[in-house]
N, C-alpha and C positions, 0 to 999 in steps of 0.2 A: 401279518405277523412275520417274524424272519422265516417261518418254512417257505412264506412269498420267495423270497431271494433264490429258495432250491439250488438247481444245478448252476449256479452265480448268473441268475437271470438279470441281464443290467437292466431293466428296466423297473427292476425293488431294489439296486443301489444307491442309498437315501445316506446322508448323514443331520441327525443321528440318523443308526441305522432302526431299520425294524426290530420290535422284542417282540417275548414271547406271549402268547394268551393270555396270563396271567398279570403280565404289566399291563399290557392293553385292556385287560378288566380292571384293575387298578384306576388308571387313567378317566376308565368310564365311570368310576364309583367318584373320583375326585370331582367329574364333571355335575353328577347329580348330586351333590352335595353341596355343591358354591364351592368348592377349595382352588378349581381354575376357575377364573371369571373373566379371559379372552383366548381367542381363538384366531390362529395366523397362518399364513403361509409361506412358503420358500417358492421360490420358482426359478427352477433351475433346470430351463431345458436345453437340450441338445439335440442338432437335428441327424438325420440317415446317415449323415457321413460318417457318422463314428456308429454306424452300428455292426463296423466287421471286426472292433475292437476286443482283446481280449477284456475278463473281470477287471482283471489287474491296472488295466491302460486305461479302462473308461470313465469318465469324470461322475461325480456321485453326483445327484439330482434328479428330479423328476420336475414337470413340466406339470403345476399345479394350480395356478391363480384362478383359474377362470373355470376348474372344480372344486374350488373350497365349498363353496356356497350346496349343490348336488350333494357333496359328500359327506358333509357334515348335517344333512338333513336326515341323513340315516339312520341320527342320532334320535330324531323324533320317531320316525318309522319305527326304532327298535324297543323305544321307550324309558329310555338313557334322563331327555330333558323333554321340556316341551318345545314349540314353535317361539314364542315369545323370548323363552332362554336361550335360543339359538341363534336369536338376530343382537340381540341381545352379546353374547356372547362375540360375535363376526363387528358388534360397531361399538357400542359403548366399553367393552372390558378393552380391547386393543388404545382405544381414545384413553382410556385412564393411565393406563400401562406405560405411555407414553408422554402421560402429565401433559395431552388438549385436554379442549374443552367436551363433554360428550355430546355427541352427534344430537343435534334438536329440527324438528318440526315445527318451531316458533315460527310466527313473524317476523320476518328481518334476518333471517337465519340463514345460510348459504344454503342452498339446495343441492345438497349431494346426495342422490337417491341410488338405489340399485333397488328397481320394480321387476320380480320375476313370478311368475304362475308358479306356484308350491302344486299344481294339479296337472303339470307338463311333463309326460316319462317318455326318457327319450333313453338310448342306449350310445356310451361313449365308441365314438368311431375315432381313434388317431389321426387318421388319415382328411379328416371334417372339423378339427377342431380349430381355433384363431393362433393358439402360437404356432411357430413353428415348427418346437421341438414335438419330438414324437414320444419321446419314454414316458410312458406312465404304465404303471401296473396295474390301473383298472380298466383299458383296453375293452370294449363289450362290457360293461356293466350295464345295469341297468339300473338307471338314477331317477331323480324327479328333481323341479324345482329351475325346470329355464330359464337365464334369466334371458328377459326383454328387453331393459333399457338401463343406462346407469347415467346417469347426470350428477357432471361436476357445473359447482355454481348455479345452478339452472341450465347447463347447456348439457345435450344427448352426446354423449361420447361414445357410446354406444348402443346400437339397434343389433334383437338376437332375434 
């Protein structure tokens, strides 16, 4: 929520920015209701060298692609949506949204997978993750849901 940001902690200078409890329950009500039907990210990170920057000077973003998937399982943990509305959510609403075709399992169908253990809790270390950038403001969380493998076309683009 914006109390994240506090004392102008760049690591919660997001645009948009963070809102209050209240949006953010909002947001949770639109999600369990169907009224958002995708879920996306930004990623915008930045690495150490700007972290002697003042608020003013440092660039908005957080470093977020390869925590959507953790973070937004929360959603099931909290009891927000289920698991099925949440993948759901992360590939077919973004597919729509964007007028493709939605993401299929058929026969003949490109194999673009992202296979992760929903039973995997790990804690976010900055300093261990794949991008570069370091700012995020879930730093030490503790999440679930690693992913393993993601394949474009059938091919493993990546091993976690």
């Amino acid at each position: 929520t914006e109390q994240d940001v506090g004392f102008f902690n760049l690591h919660a200078k997001i645009l948009p920015p963070l809102r209050s409890t209240a949006e953010r329950d909002a947001l949770r009500h639109a999600l369990a209701t169907g009224v958002i039907t995708a879920i996306s990210s930004d990623h915008s990170p930045w690495g150490v060298d700007r972290e002697g920057m003042t608020f003013t000077q440092a660039p908005f973003g957080i470093a977020a692609v390869e925590w959507l998937l953790p973070l937004t399982l929360r959603l099931v943990d909290e009891g927000v949506v289920d698991l099925m509305t949440v993948l759901s959510l992360l590939s077919v609403g973004p597919a729509q949204a964007l007028g493709l075709p939605a993401p299929s399992l058929a026969v003949g169908a490109a194999a673009d997978l992202c296979i992760f253990d929903p039973e995997s809790y790990f804690t976010v270390e900055p300093a261990r993750q794949w991008s570069r950038g370091r700012n995020l403001p879930y730093g030490q969380w503790e999440l679930r849901g690693q992913v393993r493998y993601t394949l474009v076309e059938g091919r493993v683009v990546f091993r976690g």
